[in-house]
N, C-alpha and C positions, 0 to 999 in steps of 0.2 A: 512169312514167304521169303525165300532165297529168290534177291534179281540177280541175274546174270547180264554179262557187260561184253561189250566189243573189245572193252581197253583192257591194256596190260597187268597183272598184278602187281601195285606199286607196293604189297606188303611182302616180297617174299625178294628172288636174285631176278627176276625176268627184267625189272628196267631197270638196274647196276647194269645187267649182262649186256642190255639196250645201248646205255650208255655209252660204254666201252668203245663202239667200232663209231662215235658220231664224232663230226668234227665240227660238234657245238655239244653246250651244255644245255638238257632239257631239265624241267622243273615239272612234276604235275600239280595240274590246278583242280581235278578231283579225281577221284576213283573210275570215273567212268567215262569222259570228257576231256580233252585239252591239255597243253602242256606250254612253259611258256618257255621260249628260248631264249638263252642267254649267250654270251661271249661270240657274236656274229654281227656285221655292219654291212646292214643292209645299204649303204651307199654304195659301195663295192659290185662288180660284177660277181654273179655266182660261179664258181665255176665246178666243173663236170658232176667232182665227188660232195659238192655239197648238194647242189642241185638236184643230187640223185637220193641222197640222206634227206632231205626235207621233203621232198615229193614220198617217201615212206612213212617219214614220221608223220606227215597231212592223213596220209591212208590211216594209219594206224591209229592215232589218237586226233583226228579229226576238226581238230580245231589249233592252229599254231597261232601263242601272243607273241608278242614282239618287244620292248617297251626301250622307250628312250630312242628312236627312229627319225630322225630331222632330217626326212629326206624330200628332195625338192617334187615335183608332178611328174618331170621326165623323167626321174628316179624311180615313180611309185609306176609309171608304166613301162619300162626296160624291166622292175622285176616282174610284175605280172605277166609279161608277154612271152617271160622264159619256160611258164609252163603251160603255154597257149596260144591261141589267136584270141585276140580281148573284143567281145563285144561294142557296141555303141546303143546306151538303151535310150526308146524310143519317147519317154514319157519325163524320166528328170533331166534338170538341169545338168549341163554337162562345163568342162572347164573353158573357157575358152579357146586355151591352146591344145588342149589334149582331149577330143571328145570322146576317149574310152574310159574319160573319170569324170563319175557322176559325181553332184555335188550335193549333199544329204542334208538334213535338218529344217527346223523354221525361223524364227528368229523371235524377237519380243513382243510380236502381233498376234504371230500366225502359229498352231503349234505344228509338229512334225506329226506324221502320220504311219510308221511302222509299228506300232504297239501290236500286232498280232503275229500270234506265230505262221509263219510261212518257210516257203524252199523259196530261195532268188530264181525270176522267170520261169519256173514250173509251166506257165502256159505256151510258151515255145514248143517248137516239136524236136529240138535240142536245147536243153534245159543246161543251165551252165555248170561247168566242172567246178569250178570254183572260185571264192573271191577275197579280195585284199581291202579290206577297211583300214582306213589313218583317222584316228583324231586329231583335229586342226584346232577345236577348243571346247570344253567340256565343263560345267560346273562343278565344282570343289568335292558334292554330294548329289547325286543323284545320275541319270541318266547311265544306267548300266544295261549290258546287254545281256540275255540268256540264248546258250547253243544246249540243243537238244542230240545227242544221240539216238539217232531213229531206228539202225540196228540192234540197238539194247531194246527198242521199243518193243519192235518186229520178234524179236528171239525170244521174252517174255511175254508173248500173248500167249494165252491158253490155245494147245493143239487144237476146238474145236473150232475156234476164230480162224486159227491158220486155213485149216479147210475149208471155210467161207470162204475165204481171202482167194483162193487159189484159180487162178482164171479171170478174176476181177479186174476191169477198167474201170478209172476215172479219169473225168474229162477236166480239165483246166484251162482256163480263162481268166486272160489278162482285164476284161471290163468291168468285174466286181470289184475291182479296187482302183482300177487306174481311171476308169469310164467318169468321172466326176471330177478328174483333174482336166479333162481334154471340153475341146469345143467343141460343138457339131461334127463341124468338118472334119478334126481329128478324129473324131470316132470312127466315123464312116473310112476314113484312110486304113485307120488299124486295125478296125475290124476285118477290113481285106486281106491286109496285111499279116495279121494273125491271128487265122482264127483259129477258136476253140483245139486242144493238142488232147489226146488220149494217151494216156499213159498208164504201165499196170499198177495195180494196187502194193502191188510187192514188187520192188527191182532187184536187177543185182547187180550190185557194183563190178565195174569192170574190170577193176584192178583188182579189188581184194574179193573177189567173188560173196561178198555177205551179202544174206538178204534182208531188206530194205525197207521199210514203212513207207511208202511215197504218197500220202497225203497229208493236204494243208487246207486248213480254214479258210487260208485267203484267197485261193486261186482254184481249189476244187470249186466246182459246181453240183454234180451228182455224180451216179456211177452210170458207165454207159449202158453196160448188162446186166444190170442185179436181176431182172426180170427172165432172163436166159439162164440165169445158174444157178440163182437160188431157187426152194421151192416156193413156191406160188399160191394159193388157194383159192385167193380173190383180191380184187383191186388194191385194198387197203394193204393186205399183206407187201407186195410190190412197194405203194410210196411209204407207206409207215417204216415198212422192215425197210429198207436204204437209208432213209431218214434216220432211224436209229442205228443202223450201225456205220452210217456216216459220223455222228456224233462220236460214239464210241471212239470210233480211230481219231477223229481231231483230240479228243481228251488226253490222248497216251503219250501227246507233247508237253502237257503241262506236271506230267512227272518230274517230283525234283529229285528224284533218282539217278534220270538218265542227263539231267541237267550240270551246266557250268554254270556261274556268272560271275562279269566280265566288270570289275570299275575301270572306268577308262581314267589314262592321263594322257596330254598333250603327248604328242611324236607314239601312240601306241599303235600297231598295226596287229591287225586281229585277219588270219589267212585262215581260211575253214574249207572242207571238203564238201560242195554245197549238196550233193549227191545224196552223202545217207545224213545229214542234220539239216535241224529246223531253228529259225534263232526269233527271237521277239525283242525289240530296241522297247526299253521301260521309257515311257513318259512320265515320270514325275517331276519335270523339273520344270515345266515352264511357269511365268515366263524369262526365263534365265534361258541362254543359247548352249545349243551343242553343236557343232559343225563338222561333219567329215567327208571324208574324197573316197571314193571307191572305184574298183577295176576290175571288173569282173570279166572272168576266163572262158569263152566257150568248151561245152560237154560236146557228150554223144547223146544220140537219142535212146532213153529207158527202155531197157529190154526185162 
């Protein structure tokens, strides 16, 4: 079976030709996923022409590394805030001077808790455009990350799946994952706060117009109207058939086709387009620490 890809052909002149007009060096980190940038300092303000080259290359190859980045908190939110208004999330730890950078990890007790694949805040009813991860400290071996291209996911289903797809919402919900971090009382705040967001089963990016995979394990609940669009016969049809083709679409993230992965080092920042990828933080390393800072960029709401 021939996959088809969102990314660029790195076997022919398309990213020579790419490279040509940037005013940084890219590097691909696979065939279908990521690229790392090179000869750019990120302590520096961006300015116009770069600013406008990097916000392309995010679109395009969807996941930007970084490596060797020793920049200070104020640093890591002056650049995030260049392609956005930056969040404040409501569940982790945040810096104490800067609360639009969360503060990630567990430590030698406790472990950390992303190991599934998801979209960052999926249950918002603008889901975030995208986000800036720093490594502050990482074990020697282990603790890597995987970014999923969802558009590869999306483009590679079989045309009868697509027309399932077509019309389809799912609901997403911040309390299946966050709800067991919070006390009473915070639940009852955030559930107010935010509840349950519908969004469709297939988006499209608003910049690169592609269309979209937009389900995750972690934050889907169900589908709002499987029961309205698909056909129907009898009850079990309805929960079974969602059920199963819930599963379905959560599996088309653990392709390592449409996949990267990421070893971190100290100072590495990892920027991704949170829109069309899915990424899973690997836990294998406790109890050995990983630590990192993030800033994540408010989106638009999925159309």
């Amino acid at each position: 079976m021939s996959l088809s890809t969102a990314a660029p052909d790195i076997t022919t002149g398309e990213h020579a030709s790419e490279q040509e007009h940037l005013p940084f060096r890219i590097k691909p980190l696979s065939p279908t996923i990521g690229v790392e940038i090179e000869g750019i300092d990120l302590r520096q303000s961006l300015d116009e022409d770069t600013y406008k080259a990097m916000r392309t290359a995010l679109i395009r190859h969807k996941l930007l590394v970084f490596r060797d980045q020793d920049i200070t908190p104020a640093q890591h939110v002056r650049l995030a805030a260049r392609f956005g208004e930056l969040e404040v999330h409501p569940v982790f730890k945040h810096h104490p001077d800067h609360p639009e950078l969360v503060l990630l990890g567990g430590d030698q007790k406790v472990k950390a808790r992303e190991n599934i694949f998801h979209t960052d805040v999926s249950w918002r009813e603008c889901p975030s455009m995208g986000s800036m991860l720093r490594c502050i400290e990482c074990p020697e071996v282990g603790g890597d990350t995987l970014w999923v291209n969802m558009a590869a996911a999306y483009a590679n289903l079989p045309e009868d799946v697509k027309e399932r797809l077509a019309g389809l919402y799912a609901v997403h919900d911040v309390m299946p994952a966050f709800g067991a971090r919070m006390t009473p009382q915070e639940c009852e705040v955030n559930r107010h706060k935010f509840p349950p967001a519908m969004h469709p089963v297939v988006r499209t990016h608003p910049e690169s117009g592609e269309k979209i995979l937009y389900v995750n394990e972690a934050f889907v609940t169900h589908l709002a109207n499987y029961n309205q669009v698909a056909e129907v016969r009898m009850g079990f049809d309805f929960r079974l058939g969602e059920m199963d083709l819930l599963q379905y679409l959560y599996r088309q993230a653990a392709t390592p086709e449409y996949q990267v992965r990421l070893r971190w080092r100290p100072n590495t920042i990892a920027f991704w387009d949170n829109r069309s990828t899915q990424h899973y933080a690997i836990q294998d390393y406790f109890p050995a620490v990983r630590r990192m800072m993030r800033a994540t960029i408010i989106g638009d709401r999925p159309r």
